[in-house]
N, C-alpha and C positions, 0 to 999 in steps of 0.2 A: 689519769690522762692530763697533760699540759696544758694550759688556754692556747698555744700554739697546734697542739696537737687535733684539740676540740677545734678552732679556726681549719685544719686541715682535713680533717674529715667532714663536715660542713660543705667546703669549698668544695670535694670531690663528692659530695650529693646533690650538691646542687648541679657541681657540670654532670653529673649523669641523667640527674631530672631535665637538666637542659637539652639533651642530647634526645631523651626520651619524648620531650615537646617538638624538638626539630623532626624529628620521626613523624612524628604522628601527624606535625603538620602538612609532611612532605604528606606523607600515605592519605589525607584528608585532598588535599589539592591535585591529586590525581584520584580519586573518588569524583573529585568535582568536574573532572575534566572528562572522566568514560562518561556520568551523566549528560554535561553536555554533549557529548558525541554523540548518545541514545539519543537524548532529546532531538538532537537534529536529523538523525535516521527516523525516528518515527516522524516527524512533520515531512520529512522529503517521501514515505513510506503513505502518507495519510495523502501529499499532493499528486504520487502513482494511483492510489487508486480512486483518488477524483478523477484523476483523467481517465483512467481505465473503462471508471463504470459511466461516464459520460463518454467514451466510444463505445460501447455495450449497450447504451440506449440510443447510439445512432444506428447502430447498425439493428437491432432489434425494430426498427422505426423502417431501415430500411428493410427487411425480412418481412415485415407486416405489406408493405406497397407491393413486394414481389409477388407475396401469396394473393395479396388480391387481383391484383394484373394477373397474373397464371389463372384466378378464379375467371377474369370476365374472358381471356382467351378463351378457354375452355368451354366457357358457357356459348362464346360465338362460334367455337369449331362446332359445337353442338351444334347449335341452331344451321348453320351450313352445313353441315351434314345431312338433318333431318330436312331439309330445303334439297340436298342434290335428290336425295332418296325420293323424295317425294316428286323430282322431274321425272325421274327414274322410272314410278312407279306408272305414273300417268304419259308414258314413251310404253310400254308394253302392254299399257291398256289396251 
């Protein structure tokens, strides 16, 4: 083989290992870019359900006030009741 020859195949392994880098670089900087698009789904994923479970504990917050309003209704329909009954009872005496 020629010193021209050897300079020509040299030169043609390196443009392939060049080629081979440009590659890879491409394929590494879109690697890099889905990452950051995950990454930014997860943090916009993590900021839904802060807000989610922080409407979950308002409404659970409000679910607790219901049932106990509904408890002390109840507890005074009771007592109005046992109160009409009791007019009721002392009317047919």
């Amino acid at each position: 083989m020629t010193d021209q020859g050897a300079v020509d195949g040299a030169v043609k392994r390196l443009a392939l290992a060049l080629d081979a880098l440009d590659a890879a670089v491409e394929r590494r900087r879109e690697a890099d870019r889905n990452e950051e698009a995950l990454a930014s789904q997860v943090q916009a994923l993590g900021v839904d359900r802060a807000k989610l479970a922080a409407a979950l504990d308002d409404e659970l917050a409000r679910a607790r006030k219901l049932e106990m309003t509904n408890q002390e209704i109840a507890e005074r329909l009771d007592a109005a009741i046992a109160s009409i009954q009791s007019v009721l009872d002392t009317q047919r005496a």
